[in-house]
Backbone as CSV, one residue per row, in Angstrom:
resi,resn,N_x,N_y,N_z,CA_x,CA_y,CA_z,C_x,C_y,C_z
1,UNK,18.660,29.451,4.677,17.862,28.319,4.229,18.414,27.817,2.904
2,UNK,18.454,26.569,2.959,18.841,25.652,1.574,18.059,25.724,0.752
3,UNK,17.969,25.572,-0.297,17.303,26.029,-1.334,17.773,24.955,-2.157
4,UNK,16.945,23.354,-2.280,17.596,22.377,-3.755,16.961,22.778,-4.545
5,UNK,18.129,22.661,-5.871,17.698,22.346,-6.954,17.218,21.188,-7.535
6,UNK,16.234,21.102,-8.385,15.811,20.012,-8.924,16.476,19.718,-9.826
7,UNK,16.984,17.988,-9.579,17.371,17.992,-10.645,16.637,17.464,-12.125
8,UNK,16.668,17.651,-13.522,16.254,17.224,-14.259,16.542,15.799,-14.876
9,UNK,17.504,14.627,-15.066,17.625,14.042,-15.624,15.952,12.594,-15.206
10,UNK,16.545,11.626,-15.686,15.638,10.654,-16.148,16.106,9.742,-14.788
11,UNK,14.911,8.902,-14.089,15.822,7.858,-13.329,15.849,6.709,-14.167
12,UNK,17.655,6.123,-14.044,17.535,4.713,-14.737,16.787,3.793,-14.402
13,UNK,16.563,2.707,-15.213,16.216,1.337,-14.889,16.055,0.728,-13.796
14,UNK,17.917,0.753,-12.887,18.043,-0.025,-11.973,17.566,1.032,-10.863
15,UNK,17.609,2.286,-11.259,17.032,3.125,-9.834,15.734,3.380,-9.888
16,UNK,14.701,2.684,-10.818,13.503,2.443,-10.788,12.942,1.142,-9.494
17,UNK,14.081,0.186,-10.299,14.207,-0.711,-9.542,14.214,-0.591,-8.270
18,UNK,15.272,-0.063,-7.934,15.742,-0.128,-6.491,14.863,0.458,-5.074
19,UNK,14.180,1.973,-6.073,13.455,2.433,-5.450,11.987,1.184,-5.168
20,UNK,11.572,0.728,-6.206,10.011,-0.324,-6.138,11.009,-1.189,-4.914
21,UNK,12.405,-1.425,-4.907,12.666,-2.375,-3.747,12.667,-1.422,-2.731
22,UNK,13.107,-0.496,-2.226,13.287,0.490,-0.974,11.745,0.584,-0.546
23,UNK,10.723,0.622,-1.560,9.360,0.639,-1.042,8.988,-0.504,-0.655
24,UNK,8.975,-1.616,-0.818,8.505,-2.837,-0.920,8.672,-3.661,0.625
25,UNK,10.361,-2.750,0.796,10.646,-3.101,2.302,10.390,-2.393,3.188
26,UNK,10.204,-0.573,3.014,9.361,-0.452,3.699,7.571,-1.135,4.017
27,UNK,7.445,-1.388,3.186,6.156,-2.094,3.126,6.188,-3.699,4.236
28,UNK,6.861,-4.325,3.791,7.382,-5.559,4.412,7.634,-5.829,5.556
29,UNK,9.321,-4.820,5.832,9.809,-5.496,7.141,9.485,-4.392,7.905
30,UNK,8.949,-4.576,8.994,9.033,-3.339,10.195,10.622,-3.458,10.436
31,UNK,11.452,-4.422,10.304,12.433,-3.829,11.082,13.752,-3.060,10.166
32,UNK,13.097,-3.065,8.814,13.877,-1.934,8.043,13.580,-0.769,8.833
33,UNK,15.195,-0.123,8.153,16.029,1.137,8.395,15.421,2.447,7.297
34,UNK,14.240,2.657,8.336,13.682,3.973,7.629,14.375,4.768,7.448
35,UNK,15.097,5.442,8.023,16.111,6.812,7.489,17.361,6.373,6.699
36,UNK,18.122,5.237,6.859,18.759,5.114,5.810,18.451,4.685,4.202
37,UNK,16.767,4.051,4.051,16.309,3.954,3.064,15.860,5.394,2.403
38,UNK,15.337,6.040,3.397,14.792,7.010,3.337,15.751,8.097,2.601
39,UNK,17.491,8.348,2.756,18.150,8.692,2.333,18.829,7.978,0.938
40,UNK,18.554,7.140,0.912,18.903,5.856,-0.460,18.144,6.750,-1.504
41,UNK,16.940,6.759,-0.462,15.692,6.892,-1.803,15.837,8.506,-2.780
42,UNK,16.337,9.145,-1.737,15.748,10.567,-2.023,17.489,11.146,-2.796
43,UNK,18.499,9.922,-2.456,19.506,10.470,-3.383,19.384,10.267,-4.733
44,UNK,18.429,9.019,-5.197,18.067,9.110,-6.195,17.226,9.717,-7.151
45,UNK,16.199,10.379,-6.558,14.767,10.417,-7.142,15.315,11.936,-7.592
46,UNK,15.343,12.176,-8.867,15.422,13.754,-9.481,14.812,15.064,-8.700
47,UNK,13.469,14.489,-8.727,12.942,15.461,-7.786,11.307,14.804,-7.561
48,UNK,10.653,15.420,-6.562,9.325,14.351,-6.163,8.158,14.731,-6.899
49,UNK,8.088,15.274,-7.806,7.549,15.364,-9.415,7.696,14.313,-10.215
50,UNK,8.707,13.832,-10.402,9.416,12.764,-11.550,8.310,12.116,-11.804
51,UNK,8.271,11.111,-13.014,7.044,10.451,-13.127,7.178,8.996,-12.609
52,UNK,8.723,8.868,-13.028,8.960,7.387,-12.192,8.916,7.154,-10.827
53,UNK,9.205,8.218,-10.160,8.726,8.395,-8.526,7.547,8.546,-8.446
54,UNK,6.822,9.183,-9.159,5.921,9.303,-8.802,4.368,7.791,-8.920
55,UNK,4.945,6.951,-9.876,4.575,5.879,-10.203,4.710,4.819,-9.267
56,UNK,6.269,4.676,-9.025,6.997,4.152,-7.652,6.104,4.132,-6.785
57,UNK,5.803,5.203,-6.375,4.500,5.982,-4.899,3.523,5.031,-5.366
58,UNK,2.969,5.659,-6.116,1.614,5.200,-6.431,1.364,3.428,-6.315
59,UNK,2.052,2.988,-7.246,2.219,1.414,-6.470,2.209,0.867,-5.672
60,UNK,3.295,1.145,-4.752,3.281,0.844,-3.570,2.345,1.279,-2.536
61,UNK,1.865,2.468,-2.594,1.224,3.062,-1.894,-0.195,2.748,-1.864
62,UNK,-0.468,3.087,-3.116,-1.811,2.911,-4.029,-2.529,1.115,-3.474
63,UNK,-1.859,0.415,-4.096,-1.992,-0.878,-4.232,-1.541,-1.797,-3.046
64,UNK,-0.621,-1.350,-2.154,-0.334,-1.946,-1.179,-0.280,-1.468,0.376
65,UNK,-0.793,-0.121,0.724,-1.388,0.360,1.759,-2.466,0.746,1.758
66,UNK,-2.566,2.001,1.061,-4.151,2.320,1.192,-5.230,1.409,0.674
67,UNK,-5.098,0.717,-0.395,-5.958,-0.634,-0.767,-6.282,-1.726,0.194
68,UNK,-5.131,-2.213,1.014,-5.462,-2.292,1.715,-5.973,-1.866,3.309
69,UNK,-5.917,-0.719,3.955,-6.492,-0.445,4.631,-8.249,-0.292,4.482
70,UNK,-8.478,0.118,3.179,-9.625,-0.067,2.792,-10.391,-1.454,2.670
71,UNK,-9.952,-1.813,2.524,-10.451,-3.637,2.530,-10.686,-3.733,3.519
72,UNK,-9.482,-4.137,4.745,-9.725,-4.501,5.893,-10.721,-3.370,7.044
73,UNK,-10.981,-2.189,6.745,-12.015,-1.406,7.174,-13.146,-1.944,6.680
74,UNK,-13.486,-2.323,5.583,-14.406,-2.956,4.864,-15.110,-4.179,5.458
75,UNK,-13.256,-4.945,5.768,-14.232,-6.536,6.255,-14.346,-5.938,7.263
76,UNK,-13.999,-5.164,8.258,-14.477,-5.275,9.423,-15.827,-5.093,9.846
77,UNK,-16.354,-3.737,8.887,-17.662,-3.636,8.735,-18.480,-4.843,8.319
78,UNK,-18.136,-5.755,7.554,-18.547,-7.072,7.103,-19.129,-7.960,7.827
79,UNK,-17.786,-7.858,8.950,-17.676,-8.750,9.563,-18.879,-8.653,11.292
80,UNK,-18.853,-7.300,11.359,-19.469,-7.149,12.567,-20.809,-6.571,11.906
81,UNK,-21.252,-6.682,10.782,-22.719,-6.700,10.371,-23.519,-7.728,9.780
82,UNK,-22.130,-8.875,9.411,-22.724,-10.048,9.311,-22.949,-10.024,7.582
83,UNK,-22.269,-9.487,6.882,-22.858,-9.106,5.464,-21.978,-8.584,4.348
84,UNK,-21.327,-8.903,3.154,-20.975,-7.907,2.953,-20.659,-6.373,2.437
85,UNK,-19.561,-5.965,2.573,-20.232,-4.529,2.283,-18.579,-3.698,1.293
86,UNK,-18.951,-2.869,0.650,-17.863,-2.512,-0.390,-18.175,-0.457,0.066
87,UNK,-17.128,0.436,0.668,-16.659,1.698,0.614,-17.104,2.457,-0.350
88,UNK,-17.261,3.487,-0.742,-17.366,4.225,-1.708,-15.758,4.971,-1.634
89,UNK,-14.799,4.665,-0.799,-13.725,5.057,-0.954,-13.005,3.789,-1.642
90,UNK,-13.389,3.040,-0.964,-12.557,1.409,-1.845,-12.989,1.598,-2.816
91,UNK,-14.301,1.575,-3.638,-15.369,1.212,-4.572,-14.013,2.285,-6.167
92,UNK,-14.099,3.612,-5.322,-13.215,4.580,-6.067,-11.866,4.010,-6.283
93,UNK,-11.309,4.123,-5.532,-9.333,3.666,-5.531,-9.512,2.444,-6.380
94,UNK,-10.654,1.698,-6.214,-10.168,0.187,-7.169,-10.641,0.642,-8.358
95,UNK,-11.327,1.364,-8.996,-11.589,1.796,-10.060,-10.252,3.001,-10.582
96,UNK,-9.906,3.510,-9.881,-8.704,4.511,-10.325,-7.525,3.540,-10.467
97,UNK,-7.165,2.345,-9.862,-6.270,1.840,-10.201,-6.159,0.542,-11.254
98,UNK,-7.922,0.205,-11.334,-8.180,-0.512,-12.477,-7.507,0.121,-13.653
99,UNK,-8.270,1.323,-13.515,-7.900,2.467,-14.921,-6.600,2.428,-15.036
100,UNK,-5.588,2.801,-14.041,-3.870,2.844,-14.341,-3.564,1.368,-14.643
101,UNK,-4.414,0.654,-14.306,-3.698,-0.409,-15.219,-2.894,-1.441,-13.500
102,UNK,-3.223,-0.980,-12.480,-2.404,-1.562,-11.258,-3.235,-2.137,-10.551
103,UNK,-4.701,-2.684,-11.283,-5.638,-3.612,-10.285,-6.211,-4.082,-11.500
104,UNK,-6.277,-5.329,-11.427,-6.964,-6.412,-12.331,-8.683,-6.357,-11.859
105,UNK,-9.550,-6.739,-12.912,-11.149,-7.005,-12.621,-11.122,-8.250,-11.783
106,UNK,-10.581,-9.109,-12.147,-10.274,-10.448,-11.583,-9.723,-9.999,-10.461
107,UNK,-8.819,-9.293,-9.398,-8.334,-8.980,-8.271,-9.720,-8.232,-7.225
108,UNK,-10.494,-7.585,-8.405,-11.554,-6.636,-7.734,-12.457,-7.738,-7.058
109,UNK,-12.816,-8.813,-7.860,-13.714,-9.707,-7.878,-13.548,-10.752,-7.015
110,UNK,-11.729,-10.923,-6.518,-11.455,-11.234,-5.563,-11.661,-10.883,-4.282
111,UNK,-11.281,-9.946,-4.097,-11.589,-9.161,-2.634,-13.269,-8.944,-2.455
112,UNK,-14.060,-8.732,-3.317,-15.841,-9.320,-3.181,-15.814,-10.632,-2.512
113,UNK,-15.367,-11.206,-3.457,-15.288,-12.780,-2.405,-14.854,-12.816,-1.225
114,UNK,-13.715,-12.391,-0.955,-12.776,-12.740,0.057,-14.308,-11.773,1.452
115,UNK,-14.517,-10.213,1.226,-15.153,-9.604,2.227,-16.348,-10.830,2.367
116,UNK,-16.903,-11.100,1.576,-18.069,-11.951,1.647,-17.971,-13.054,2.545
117,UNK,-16.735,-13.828,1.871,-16.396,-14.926,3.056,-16.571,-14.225,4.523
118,UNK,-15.394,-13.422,4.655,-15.371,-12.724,5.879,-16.574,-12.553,6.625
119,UNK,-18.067,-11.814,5.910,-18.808,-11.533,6.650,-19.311,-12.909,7.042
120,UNK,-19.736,-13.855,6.587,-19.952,-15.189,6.555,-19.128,-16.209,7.482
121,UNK,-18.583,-15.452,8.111,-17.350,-16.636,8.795,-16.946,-18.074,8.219
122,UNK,-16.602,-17.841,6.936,-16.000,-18.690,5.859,-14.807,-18.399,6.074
123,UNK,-14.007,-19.681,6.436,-12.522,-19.248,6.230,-11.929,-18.950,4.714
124,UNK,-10.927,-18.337,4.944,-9.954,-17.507,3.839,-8.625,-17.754,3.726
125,UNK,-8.016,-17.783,2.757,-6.322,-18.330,2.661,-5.776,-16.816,3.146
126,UNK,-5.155,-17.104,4.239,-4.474,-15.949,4.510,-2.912,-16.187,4.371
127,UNK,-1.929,-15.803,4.255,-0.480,-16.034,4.185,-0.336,-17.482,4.033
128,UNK,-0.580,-18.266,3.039,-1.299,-19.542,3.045,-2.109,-20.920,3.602
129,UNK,-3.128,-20.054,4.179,-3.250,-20.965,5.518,-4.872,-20.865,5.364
130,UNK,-5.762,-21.594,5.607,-7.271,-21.116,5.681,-7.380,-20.706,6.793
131,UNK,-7.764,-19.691,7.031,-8.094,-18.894,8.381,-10.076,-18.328,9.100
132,UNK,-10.350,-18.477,9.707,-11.398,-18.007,9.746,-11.262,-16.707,10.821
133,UNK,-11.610,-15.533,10.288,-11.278,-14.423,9.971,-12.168,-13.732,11.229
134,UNK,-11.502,-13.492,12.643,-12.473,-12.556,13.796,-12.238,-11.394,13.756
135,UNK,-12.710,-10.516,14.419,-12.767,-8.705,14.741,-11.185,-8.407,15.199
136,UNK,-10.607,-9.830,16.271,-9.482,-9.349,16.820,-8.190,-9.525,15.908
137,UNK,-8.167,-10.194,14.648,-7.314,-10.520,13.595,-7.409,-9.149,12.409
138,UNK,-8.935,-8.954,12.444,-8.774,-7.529,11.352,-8.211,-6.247,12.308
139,UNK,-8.440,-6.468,13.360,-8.033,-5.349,14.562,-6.509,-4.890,14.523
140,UNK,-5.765,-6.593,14.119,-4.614,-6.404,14.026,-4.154,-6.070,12.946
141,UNK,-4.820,-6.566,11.358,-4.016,-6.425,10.306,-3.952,-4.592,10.232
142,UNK,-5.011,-4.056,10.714,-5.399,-2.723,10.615,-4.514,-1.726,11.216
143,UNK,-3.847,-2.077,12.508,-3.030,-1.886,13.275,-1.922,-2.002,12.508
144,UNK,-1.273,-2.942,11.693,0.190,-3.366,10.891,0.269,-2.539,9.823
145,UNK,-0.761,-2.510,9.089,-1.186,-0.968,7.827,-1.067,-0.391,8.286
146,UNK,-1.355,0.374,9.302,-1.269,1.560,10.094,-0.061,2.013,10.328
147,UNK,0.847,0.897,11.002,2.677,0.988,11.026,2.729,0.928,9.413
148,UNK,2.638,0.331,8.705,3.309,0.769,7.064,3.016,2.164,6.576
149,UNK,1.674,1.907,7.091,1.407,3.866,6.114,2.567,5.190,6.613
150,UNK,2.842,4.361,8.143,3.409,5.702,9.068,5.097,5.683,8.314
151,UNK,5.379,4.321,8.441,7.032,4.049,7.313,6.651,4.417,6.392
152,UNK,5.686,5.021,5.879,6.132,5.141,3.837,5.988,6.705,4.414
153,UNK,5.165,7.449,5.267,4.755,8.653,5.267,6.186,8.991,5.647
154,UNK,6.854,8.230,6.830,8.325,8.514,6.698,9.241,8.332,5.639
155,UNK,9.322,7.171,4.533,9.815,7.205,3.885,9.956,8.395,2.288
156,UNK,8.466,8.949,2.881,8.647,9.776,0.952,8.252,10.912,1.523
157,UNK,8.916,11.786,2.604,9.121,12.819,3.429,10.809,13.283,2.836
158,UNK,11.107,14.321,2.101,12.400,14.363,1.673,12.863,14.560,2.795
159,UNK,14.220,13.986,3.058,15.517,14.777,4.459,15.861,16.099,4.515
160,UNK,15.483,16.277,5.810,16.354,17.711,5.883,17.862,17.679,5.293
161,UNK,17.922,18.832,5.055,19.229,19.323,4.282,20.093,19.881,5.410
């Protein structure tokens, strides 16, 4: 059995960078190249402690999957009770990431609105478009989070050695 060492140094700048981009597309394109990002990523990252990886994660992760899966669980409940309604798991994560500083009050106060519309069958700007928002559209966005969470769970899985 292999046995890595960790390494200690600092990640630079641009491999801060690169990594917030390697996440971003996992996030993005389904038809990115999970294992070759996946190997991009992990030649860089010191070790999966680091704080800049570990920040990296959290961002992306934090703020752009699980945030949203929580939302859209949210409107759905919203939406098929006619009302709306806020998680005590959302309610938490947006307060933990208020605190880090990676969710604005003004963003929180957004997504109140936005579920509200939702339960209300008020349309909503979705990918810029006003949309009025059914069970079979949150069915899907829920479904597309679902493929991202599974690419990042692949992506920040170190490679076998």
């Amino acid at each position: 059995m292999k046995v890595q060492q960790a390494r200690s140094r600092e990640l630079t700048s641009n491999e801060i960078q690169r990594i917030r981009e390697i996440m971003v597309a996992a996030m993005q394109d389904p038809e990115a190249d999970i294992e070759s990002l996946r190997t991009e990523l992990w030649g860089m990252v010191p070790n999966e402690d680091s704080e800049a990886f570990s920040q990296a994660r959290d961002v992306v992760v934090g703020v752009g999957a699980v945030s949203q899966q929580l939302f859209w669980q949210d409107a759905k409940w919203a939406y098929t009770q006619g009302r709306p309604f806020k998680s005590g798991n959302r309610e938490k994560l947006e307060q933990r990431l208020n605190g880090a500083g990676l969710m604005t009050e003004f963003q929180i106060r957004q997504n109140e609105a936005t579920i509200r519309k939702i339960a209300e069958r008020e349309p909503i700007l979705l990918q810029g478009e006003l949309v009025v928002v059914d069970e079979e559209l949150i069915d899907a966005v829920l479904a597309s989070v679902d493929e991202v969470m599974k690419r990042f769970n692949t992506l920040l899985t170190p490679p076998n050695e």
